[in-house]
N, C-alpha and C positions, 0 to 999 in steps of 0.2 A: 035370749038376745045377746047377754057376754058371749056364749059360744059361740052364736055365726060373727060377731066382732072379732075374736081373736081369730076365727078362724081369714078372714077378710086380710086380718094384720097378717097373717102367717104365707098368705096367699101373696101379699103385696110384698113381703119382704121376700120370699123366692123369685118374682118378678125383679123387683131391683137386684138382688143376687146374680140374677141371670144377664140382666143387662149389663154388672159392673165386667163379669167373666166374658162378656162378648170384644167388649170394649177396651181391652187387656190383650197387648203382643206381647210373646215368648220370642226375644230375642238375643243374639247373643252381646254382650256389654260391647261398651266402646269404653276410648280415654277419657271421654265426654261425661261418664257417665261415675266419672272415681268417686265425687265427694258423696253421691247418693247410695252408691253399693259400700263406702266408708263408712257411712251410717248405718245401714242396714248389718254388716258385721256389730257393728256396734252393740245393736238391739240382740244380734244371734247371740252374743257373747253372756250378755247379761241375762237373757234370757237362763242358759245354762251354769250362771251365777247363782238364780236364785235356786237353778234345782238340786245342783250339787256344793252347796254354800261350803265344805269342807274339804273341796275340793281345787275349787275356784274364786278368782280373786277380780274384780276391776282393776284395772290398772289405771294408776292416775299419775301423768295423765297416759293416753291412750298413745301408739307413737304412729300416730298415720301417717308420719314421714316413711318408716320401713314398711309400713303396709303397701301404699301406695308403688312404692320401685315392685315388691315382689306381685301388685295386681295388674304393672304394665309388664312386665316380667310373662305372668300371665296370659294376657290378653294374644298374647305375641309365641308362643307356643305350640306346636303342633301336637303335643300331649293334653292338652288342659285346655278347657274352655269354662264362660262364665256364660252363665244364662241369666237375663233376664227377668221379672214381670214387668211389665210396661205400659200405664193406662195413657200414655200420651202428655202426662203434669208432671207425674216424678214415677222412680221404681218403687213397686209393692213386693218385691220377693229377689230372690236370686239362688240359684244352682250350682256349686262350683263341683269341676267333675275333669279325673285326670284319667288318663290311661295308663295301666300297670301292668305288667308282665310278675308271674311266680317265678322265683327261683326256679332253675332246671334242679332235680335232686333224683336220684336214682329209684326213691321209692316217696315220690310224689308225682301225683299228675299234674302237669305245668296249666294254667292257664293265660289267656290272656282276659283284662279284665277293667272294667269303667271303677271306677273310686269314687263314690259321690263324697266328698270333705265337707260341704258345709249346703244345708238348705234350708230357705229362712223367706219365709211370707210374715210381713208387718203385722203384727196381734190385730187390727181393726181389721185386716182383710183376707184374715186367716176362716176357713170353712166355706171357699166359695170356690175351691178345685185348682186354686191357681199353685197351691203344693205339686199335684197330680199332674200337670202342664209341666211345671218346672223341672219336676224327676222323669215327665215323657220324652223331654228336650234334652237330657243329661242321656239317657237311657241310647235315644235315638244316634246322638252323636257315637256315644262307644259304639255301638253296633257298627257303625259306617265307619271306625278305625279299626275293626277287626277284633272287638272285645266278644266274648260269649257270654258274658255275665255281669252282672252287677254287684258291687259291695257297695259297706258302707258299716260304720263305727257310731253308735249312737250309747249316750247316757243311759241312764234307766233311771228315773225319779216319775212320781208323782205326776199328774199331765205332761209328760214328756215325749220324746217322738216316737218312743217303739209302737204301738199303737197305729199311730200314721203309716209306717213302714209294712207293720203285719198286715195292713187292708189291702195294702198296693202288692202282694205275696212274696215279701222278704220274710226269709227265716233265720232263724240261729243258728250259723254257723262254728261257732266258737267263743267264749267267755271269758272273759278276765276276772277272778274270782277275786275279794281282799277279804284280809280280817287282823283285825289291829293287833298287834303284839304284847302291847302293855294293858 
């Protein structure tokens, strides 16, 4: 009897999963939208506080005076766009994603190329695809500015994003290796 119980629970909560994912636009921010994606940075921040605690600090207080100029700054660029998650009450996630060009170097192959800088679904509504939405939206945009690729810079800790990144078929392209001197 527990088993077809949990099973019933597992069943209902894929249902509401699906239902919250339906109910969720991926679109790109407004001005409208500063104080919510201010918070959401917020969370992205501390989140990779707690995973690289030696690395990273909270700042207090926080200066969303300069944030805010450089996310209308943003919004307003023909290189960079912000995405989105959207249930219609407040945002659950956001994408920011620039366009980059490689140096020309004579023994490098230049690209042109999408930069994803920050991606960040709210911890209660994280594992329901709206990561995978947020990086198809980032993705889709580069493509249509003339990118062939995708990057992107991630931590390496403990539940961190690499993980996330390797499912969606990002690899390691290159490492920044440390090791303390003293």
């Amino acid at each position: 009897m527990a088993a077809r119980s949990a099973g019933h629970e597992r069943e209902r909560e894929r249902g509401r999963a699906s239902s919250i994912r339906r109910a969720v636009s991926i679109r790109q921010a407004l001005e409208a939208d500063l104080e919510q994606v201010l918070a959401l940075y917020h969370e992205f921040h501390e989140f990779h506080v707690r995973g690289v605690p030696e690395r990273l600090i909270v700042p207090t207080p926080y200066d969303d005076e300069a944030a805010r100029a450089t996310l209308v700054t943003l919004l307003h660029s023909d290189d960079a766009a912000l995405f989105v998650a959207d249930d219609h009450e407040r945002l659950l996630g956001l994408a920011e994603v620039y366009l980059r060009r490689d140096p020309s170097h004579p023994a490098t192959i230049s690209y042109v190329y999408g930069h994803l800088q920050s991606l960040i679904v709210t911890a209660p509504r994280r594992r329901l695809g709206l990561g995978q939405r947020l990086v198809a939206a980032a993705e889709a945009w580069s493509l249509a500015h003339g990118a062939t690729e995708m990057r992107l810079s991630c931590w390496e800790f403990a539940d961190g994003p690499l993980t996330f990144y390797e499912t969606l078929g990002y690899h390691t392209m290159k490492r920044t290796l440390a090791r303390p001197l003293a």
